[in-house]
PDB file with one MODEL, atoms N, CA, C and O in Angstrom:
MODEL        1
ATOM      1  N   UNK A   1     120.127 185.411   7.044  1.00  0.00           N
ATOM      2  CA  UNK A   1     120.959 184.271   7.355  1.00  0.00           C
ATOM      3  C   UNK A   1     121.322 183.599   6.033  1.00  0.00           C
ATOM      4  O   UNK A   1     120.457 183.601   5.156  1.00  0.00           O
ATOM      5  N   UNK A   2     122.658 182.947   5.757  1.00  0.00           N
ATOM      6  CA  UNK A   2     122.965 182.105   4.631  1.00  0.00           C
ATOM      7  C   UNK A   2     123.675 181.302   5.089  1.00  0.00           C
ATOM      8  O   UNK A   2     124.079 181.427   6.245  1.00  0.00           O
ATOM      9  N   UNK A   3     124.110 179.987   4.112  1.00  0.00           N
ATOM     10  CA  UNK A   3     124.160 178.783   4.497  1.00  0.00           C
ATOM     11  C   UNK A   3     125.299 178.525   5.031  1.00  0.00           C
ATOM     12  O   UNK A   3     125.416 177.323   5.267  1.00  0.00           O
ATOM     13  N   UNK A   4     126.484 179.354   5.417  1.00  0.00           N
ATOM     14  CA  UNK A   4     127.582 179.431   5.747  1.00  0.00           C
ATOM     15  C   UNK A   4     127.199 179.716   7.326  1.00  0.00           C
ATOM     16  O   UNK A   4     127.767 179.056   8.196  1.00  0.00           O
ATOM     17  N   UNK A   5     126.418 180.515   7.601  1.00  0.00           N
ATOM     18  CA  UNK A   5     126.048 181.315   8.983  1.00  0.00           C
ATOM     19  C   UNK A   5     125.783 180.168   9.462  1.00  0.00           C
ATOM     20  O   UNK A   5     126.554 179.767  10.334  1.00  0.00           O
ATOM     21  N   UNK A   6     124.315 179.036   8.954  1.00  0.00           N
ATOM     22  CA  UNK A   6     123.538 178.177   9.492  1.00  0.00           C
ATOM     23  C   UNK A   6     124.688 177.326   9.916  1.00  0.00           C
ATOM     24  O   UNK A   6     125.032 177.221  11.093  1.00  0.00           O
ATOM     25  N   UNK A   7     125.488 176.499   8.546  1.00  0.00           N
ATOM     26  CA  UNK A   7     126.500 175.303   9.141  1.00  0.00           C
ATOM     27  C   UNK A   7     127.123 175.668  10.350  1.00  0.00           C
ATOM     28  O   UNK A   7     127.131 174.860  11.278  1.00  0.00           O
ATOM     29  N   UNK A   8     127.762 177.020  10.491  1.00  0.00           N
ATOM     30  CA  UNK A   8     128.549 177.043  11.671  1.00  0.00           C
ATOM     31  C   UNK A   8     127.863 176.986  13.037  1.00  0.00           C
ATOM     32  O   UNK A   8     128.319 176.552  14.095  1.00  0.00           O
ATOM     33  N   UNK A   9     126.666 177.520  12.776  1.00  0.00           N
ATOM     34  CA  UNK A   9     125.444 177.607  14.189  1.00  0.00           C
ATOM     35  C   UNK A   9     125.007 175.791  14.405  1.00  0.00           C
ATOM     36  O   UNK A   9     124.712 175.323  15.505  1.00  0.00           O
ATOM     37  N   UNK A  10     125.044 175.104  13.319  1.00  0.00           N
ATOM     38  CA  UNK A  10     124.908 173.869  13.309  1.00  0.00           C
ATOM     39  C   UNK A  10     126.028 173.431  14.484  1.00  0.00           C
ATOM     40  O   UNK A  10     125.988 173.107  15.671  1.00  0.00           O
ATOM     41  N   UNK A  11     127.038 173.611  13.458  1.00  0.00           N
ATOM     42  CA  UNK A  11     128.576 172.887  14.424  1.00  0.00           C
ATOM     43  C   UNK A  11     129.056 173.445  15.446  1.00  0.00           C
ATOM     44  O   UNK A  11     130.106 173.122  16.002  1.00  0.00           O
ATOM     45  N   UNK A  12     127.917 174.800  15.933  1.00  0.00           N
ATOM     46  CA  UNK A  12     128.405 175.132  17.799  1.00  0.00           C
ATOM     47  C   UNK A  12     127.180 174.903  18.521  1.00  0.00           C
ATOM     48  O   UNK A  12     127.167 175.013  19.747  1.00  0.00           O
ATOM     49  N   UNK A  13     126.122 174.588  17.852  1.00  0.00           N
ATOM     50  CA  UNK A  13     125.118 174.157  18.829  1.00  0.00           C
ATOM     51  C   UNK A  13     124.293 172.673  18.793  1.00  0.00           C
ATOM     52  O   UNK A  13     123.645 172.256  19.754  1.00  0.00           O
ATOM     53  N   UNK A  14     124.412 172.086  17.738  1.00  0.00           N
ATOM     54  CA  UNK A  14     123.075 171.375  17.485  1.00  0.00           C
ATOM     55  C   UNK A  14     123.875 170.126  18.272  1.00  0.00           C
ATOM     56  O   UNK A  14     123.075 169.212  18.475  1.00  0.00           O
ATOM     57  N   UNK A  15     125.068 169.853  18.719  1.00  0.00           N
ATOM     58  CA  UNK A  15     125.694 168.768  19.403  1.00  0.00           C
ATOM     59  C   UNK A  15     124.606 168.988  20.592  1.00  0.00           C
ATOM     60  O   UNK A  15     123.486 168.477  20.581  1.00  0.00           O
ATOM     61  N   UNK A  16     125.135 169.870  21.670  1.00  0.00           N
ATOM     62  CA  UNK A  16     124.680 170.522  22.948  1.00  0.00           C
ATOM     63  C   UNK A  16     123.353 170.305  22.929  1.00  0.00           C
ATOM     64  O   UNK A  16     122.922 169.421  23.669  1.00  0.00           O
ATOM     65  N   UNK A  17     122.405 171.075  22.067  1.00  0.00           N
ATOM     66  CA  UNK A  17     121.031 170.442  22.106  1.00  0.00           C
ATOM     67  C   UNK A  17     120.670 168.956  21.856  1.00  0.00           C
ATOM     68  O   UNK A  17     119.988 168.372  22.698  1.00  0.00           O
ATOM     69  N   UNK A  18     121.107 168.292  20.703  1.00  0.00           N
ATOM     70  CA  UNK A  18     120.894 167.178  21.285  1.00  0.00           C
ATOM     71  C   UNK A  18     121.027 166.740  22.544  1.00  0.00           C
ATOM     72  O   UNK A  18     119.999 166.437  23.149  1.00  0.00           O
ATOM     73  N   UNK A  19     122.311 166.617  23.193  1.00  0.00           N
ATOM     74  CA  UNK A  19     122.698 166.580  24.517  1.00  0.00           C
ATOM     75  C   UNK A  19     121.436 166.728  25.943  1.00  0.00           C
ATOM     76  O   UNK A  19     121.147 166.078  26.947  1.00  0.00           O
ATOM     77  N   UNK A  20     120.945 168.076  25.218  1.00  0.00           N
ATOM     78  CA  UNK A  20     120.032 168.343  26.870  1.00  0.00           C
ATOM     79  C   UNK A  20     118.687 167.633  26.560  1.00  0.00           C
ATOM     80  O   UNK A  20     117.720 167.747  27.314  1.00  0.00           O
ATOM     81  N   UNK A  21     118.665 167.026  25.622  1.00  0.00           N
ATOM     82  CA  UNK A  21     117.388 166.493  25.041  1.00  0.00           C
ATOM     83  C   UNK A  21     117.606 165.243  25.778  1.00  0.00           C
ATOM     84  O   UNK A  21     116.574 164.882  26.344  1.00  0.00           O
ATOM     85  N   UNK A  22     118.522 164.530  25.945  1.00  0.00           N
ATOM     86  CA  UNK A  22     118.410 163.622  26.655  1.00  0.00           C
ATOM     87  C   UNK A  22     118.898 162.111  25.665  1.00  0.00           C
ATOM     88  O   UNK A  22     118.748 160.939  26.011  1.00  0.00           O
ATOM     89  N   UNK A  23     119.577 162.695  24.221  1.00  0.00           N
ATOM     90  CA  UNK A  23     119.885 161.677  23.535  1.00  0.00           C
ATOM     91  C   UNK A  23     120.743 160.676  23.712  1.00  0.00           C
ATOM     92  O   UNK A  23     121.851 161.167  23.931  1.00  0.00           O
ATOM     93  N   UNK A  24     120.776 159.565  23.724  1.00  0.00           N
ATOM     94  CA  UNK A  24     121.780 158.072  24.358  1.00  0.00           C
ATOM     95  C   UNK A  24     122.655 157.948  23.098  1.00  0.00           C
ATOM     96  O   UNK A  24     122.268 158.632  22.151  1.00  0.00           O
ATOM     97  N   UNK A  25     123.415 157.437  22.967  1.00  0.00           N
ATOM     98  CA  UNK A  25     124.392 156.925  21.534  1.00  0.00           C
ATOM     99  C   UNK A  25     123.703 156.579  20.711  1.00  0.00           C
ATOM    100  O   UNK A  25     123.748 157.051  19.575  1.00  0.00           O
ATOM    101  N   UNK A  26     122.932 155.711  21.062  1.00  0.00           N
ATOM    102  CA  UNK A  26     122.603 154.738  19.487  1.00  0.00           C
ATOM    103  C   UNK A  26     120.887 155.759  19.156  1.00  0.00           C
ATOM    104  O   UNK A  26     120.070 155.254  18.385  1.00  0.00           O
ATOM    105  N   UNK A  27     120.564 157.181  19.854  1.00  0.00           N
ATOM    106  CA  UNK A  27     119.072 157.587  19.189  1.00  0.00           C
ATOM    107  C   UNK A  27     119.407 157.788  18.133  1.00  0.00           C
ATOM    108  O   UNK A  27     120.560 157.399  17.952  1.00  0.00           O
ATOM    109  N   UNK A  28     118.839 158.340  17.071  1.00  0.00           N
ATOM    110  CA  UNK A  28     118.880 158.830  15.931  1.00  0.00           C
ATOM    111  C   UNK A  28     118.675 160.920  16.268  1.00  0.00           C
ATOM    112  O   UNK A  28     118.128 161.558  17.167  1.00  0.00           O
ATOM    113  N   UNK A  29     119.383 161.293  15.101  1.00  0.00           N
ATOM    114  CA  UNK A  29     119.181 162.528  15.435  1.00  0.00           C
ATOM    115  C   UNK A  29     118.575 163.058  14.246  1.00  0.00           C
ATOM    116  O   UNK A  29     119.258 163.131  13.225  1.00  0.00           O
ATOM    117  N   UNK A  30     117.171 163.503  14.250  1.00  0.00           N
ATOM    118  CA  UNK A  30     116.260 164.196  13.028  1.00  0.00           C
ATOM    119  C   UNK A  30     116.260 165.801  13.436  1.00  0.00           C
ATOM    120  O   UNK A  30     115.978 166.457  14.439  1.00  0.00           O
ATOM    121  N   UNK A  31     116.847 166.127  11.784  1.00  0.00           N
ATOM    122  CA  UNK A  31     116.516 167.629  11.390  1.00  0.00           C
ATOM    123  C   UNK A  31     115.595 167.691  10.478  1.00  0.00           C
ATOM    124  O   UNK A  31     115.656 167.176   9.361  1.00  0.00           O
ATOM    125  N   UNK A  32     114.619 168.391  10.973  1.00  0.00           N
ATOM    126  CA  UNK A  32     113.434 168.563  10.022  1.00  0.00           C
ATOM    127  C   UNK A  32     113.510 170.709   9.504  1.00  0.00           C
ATOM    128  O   UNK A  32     113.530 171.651  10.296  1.00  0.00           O
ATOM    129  N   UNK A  33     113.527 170.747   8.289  1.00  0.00           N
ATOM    130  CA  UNK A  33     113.899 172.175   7.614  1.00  0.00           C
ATOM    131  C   UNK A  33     112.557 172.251   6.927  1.00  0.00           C
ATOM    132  O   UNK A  33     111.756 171.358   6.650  1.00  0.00           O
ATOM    133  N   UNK A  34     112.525 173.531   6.731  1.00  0.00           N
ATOM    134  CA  UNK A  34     111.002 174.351   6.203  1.00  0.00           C
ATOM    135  C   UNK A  34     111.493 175.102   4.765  1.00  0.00           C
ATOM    136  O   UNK A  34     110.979 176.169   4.430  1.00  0.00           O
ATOM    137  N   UNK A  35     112.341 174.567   4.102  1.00  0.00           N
ATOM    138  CA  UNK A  35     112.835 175.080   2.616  1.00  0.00           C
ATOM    139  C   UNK A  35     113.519 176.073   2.646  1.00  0.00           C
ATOM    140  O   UNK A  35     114.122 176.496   1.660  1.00  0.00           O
ATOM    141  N   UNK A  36     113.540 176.693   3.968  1.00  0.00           N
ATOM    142  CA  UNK A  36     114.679 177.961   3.830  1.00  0.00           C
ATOM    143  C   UNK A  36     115.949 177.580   3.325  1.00  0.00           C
ATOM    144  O   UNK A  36     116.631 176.623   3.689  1.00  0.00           O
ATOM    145  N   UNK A  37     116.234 178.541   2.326  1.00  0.00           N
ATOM    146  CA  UNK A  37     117.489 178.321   1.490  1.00  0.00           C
ATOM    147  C   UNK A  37     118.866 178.067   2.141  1.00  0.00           C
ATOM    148  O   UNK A  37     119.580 177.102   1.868  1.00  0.00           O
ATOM    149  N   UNK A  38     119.267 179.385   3.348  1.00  0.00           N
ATOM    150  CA  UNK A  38     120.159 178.448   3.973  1.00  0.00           C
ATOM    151  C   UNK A  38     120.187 177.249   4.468  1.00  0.00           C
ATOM    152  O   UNK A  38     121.198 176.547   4.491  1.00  0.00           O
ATOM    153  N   UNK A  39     118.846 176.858   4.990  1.00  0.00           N
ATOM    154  CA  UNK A  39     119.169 175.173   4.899  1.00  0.00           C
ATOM    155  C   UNK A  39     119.126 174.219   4.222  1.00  0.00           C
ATOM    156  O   UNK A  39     118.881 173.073   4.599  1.00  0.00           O
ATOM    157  N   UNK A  40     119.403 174.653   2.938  1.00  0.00           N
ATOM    158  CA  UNK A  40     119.612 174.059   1.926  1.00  0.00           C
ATOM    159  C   UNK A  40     120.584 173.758   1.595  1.00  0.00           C
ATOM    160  O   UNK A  40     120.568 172.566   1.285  1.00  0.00           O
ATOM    161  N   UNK A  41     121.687 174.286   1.449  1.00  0.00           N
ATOM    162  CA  UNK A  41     122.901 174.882   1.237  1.00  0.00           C
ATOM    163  C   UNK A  41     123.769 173.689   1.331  1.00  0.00           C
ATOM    164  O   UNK A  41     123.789 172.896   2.272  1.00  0.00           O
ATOM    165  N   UNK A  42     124.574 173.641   0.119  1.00  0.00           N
ATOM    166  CA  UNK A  42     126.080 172.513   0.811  1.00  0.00           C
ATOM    167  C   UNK A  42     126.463 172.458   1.806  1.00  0.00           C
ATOM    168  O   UNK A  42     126.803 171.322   2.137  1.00  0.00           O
ATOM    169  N   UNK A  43     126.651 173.598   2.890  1.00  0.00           N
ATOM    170  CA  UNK A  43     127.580 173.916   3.714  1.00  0.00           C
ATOM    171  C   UNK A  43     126.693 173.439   4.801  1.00  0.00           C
ATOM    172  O   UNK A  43     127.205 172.709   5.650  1.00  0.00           O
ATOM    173  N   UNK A  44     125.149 173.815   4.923  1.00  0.00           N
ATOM    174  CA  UNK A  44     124.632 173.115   5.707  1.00  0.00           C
ATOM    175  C   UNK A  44     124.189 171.593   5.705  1.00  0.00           C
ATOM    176  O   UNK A  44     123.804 171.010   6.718  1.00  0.00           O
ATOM    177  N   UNK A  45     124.257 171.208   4.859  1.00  0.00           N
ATOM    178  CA  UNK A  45     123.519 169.920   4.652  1.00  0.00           C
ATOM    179  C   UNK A  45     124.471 169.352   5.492  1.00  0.00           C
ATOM    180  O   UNK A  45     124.205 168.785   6.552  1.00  0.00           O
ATOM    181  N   UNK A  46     126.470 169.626   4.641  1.00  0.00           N
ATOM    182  CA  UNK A  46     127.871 169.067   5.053  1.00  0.00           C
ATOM    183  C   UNK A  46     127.823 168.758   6.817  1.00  0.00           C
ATOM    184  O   UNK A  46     128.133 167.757   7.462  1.00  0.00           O
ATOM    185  N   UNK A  47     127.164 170.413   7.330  1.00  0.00           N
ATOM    186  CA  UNK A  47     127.095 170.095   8.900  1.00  0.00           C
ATOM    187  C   UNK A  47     126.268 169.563   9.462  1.00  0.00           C
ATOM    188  O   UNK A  47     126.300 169.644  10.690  1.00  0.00           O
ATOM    189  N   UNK A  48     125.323 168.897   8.904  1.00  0.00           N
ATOM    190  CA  UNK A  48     124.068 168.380   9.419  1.00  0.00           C
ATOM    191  C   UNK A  48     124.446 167.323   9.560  1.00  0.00           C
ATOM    192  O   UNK A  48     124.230 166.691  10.594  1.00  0.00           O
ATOM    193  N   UNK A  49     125.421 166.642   8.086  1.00  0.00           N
ATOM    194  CA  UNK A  49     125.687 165.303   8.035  1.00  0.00           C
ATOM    195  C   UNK A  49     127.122 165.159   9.238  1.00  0.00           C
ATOM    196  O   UNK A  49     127.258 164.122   9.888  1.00  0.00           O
ATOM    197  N   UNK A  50     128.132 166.382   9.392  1.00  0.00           N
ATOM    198  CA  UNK A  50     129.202 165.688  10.399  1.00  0.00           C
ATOM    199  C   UNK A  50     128.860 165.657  11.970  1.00  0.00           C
ATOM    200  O   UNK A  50     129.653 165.447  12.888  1.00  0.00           O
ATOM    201  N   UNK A  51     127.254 165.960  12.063  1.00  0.00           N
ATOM    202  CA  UNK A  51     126.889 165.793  13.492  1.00  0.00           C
ATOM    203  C   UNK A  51     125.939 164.496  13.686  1.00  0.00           C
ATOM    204  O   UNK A  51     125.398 164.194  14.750  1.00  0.00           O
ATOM    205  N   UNK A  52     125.821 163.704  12.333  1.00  0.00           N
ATOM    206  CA  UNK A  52     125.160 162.565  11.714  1.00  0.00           C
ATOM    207  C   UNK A  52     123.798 162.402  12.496  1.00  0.00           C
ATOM    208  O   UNK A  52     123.391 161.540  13.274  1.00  0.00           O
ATOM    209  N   UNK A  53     123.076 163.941  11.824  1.00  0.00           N
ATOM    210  CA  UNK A  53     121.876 163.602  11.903  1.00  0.00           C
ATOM    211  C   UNK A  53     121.286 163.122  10.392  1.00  0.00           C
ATOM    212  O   UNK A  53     121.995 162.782   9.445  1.00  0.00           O
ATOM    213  N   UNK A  54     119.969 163.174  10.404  1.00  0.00           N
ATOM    214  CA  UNK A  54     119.092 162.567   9.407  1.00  0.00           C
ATOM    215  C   UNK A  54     118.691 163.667   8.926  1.00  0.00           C
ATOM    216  O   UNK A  54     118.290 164.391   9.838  1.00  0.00           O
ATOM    217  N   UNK A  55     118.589 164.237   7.717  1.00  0.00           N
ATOM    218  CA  UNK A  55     117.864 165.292   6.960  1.00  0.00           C
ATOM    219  C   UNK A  55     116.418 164.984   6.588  1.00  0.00           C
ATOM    220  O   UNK A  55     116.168 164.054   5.821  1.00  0.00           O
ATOM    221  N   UNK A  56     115.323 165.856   7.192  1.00  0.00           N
ATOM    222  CA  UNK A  56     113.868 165.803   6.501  1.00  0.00           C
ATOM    223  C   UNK A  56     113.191 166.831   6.056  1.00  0.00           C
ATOM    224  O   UNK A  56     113.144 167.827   6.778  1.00  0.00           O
ATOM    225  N   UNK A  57     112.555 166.837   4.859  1.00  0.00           N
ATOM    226  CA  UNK A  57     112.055 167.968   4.477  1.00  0.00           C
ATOM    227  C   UNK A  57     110.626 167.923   4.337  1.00  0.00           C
ATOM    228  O   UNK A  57     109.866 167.092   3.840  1.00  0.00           O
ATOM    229  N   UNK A  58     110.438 169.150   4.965  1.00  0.00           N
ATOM    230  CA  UNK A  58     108.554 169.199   5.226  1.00  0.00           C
ATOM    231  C   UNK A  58     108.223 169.927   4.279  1.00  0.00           C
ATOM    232  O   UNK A  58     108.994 170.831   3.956  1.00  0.00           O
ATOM    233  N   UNK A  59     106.990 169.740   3.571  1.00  0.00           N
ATOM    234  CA  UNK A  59     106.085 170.634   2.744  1.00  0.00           C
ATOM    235  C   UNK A  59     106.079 171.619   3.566  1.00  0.00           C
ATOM    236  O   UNK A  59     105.989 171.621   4.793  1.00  0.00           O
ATOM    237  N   UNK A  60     106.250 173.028   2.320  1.00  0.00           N
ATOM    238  CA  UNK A  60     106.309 174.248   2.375  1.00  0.00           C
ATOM    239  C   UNK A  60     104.483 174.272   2.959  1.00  0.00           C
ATOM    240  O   UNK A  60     103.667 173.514   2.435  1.00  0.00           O
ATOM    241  N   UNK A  61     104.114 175.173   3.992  1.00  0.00           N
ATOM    242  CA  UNK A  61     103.151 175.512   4.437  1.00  0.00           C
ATOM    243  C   UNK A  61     102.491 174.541   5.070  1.00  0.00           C
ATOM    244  O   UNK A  61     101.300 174.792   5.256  1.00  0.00           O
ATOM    245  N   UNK A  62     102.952 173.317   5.536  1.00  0.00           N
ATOM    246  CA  UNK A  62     102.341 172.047   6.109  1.00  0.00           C
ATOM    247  C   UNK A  62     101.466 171.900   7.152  1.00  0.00           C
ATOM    248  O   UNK A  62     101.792 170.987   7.911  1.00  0.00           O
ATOM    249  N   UNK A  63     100.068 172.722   7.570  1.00  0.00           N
ATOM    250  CA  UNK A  63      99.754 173.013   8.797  1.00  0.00           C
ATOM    251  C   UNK A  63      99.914 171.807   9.624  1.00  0.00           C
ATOM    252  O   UNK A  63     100.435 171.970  10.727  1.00  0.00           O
ATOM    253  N   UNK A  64      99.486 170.408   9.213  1.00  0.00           N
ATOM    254  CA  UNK A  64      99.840 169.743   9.850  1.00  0.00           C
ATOM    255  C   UNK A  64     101.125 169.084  10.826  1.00  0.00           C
ATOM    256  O   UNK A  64     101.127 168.348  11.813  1.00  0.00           O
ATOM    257  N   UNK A  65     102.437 169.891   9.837  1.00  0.00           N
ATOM    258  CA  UNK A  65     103.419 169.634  10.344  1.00  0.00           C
ATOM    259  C   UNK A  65     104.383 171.000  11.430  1.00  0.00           C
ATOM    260  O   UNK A  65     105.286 170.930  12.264  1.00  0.00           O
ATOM    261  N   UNK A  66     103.574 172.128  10.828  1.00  0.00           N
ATOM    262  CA  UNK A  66     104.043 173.652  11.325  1.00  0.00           C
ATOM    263  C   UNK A  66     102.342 174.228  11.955  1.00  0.00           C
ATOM    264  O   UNK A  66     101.732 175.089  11.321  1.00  0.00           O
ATOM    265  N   UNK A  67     101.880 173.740  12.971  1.00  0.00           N
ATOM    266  CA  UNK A  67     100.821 174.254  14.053  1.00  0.00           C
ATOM    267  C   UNK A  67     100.391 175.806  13.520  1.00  0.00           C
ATOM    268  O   UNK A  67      99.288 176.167  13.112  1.00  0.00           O
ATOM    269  N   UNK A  68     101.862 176.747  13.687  1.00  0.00           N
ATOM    270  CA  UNK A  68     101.690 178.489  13.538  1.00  0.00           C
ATOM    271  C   UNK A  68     100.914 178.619  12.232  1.00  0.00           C
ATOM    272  O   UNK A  68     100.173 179.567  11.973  1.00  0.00           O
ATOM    273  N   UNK A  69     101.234 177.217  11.157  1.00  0.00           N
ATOM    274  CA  UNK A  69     100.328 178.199  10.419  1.00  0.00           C
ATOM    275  C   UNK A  69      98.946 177.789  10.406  1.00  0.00           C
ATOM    276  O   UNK A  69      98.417 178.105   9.341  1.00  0.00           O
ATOM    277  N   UNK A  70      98.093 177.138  11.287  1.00  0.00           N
ATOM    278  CA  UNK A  70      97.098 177.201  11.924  1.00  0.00           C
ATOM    279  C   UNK A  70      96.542 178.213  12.260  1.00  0.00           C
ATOM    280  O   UNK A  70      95.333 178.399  12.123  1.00  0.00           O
ATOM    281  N   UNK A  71      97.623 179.302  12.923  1.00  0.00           N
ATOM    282  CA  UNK A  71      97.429 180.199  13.679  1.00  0.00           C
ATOM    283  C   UNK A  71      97.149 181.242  12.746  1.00  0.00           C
ATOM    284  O   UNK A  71      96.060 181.791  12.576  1.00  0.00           O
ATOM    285  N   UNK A  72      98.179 181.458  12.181  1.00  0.00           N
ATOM    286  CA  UNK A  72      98.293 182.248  10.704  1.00  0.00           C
ATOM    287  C   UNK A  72      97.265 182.395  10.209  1.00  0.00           C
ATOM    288  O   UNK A  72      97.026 183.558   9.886  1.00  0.00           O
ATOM    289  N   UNK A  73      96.243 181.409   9.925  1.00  0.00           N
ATOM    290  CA  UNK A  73      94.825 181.583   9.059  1.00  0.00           C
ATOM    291  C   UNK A  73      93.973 182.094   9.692  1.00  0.00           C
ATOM    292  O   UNK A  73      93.279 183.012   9.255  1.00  0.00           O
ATOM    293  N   UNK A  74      93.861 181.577  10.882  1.00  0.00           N
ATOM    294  CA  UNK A  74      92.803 182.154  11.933  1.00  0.00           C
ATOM    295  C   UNK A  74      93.185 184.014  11.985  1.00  0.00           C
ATOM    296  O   UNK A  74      92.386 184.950  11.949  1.00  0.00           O
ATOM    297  N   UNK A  75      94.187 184.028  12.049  1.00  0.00           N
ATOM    298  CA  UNK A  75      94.646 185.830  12.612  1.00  0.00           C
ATOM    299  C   UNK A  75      94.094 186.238  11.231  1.00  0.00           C
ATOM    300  O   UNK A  75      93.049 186.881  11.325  1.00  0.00           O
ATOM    301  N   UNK A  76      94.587 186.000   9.809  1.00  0.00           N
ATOM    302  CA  UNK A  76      93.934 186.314   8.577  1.00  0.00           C
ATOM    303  C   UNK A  76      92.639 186.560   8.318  1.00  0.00           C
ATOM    304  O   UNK A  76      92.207 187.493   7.640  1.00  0.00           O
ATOM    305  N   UNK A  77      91.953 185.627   8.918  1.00  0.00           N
ATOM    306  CA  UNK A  77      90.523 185.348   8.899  1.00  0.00           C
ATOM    307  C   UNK A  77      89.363 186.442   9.240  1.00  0.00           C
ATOM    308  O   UNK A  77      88.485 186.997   8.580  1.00  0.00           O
ATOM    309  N   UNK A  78      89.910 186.487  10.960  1.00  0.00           N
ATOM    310  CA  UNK A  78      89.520 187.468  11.803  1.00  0.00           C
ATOM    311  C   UNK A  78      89.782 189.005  11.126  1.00  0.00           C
ATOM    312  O   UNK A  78      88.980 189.938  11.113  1.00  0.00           O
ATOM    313  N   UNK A  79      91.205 188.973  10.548  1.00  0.00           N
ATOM    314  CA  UNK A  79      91.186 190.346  10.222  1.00  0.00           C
ATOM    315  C   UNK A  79      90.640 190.661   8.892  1.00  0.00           C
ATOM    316  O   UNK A  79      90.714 191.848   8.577  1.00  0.00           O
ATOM    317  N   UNK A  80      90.036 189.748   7.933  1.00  0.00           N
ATOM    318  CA  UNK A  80      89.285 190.262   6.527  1.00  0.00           C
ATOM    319  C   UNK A  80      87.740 190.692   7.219  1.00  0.00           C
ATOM    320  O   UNK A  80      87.101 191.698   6.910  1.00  0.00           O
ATOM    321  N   UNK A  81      87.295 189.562   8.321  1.00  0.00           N
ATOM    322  CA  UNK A  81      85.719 189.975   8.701  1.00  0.00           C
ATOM    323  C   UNK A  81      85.857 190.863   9.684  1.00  0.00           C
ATOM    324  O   UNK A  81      84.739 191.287   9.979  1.00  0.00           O
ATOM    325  N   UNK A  82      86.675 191.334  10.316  1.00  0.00           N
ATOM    326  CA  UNK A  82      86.679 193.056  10.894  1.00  0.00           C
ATOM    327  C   UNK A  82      86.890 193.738  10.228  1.00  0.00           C
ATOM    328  O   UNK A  82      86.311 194.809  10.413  1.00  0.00           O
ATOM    329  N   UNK A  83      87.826 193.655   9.007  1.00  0.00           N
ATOM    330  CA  UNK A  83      87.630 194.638   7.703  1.00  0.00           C
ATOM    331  C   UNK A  83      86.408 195.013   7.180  1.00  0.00           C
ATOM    332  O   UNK A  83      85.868 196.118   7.120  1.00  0.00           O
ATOM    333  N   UNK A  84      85.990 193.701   6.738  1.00  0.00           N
ATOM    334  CA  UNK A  84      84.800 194.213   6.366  1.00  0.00           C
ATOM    335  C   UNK A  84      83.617 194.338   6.838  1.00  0.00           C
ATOM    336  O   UNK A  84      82.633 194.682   6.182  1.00  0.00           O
ATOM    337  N   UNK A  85      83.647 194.006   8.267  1.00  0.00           N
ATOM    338  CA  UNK A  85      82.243 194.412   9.110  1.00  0.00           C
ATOM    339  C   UNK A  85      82.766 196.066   9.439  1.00  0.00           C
ATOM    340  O   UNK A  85      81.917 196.943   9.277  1.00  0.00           O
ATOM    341  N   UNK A  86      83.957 196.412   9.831  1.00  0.00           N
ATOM    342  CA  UNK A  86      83.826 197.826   9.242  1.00  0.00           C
ATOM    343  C   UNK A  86      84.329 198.789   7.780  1.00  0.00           C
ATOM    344  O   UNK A  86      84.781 199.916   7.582  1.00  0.00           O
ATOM    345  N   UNK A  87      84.015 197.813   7.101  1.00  0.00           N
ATOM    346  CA  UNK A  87      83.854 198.837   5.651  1.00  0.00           C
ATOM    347  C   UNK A  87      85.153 199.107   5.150  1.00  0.00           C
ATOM    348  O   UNK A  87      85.181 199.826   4.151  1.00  0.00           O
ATOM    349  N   UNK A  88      86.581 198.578   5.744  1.00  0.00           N
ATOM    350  CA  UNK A  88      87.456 198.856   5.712  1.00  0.00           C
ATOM    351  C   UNK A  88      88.236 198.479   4.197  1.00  0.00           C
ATOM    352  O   UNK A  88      88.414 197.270   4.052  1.00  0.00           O
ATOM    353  N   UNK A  89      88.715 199.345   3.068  1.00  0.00           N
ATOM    354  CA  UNK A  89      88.943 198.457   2.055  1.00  0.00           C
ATOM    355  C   UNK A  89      91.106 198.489   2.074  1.00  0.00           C
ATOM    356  O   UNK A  89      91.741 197.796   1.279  1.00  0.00           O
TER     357      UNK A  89
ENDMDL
END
């Protein structure tokens, strides 16, 4: 994906989802991004801002803010001590 792909997926969907979310006029609309480069991008930021949401950026690997990578460590975990409870290098 690049940042041309994202803006346009921005400006055919992220209206609509707000929408079924249940947003009134005056909510605020927060995009929260995980450093991926297309959402970085002029082109996305441009569409983020003409659907006038709020841009936020989360620390890269934030378990607190991204749960999966909770998950992520645990699956890691499990699989070094089955490695090496069987000898596996």
């Amino acid at each position: 994906m690049n940042g041309n792909f994202f803006a346009e997926f921005i400006g055919k969907h992220f209206d609509t989802c707000f929408a079924k979310c249940g947003r009134k006029k005056d909510d605020r609309r927060l995009f929260f991004m995980d450093n991926d480069q297309s959402q970085m991008s002029k082109a996305a930021r441009k569409a983020i801002e003409k659907i006038e949401a709020e841009f936020h950026k989360i620390p890269a690997r934030s378990p607190d803010l991204k749960p999966i990578e909770n998950v992520f460590h645990l699956v890691k975990k499990c699989l070094k001590n089955e490695a090496i409870a069987n000898n596996i290098t």
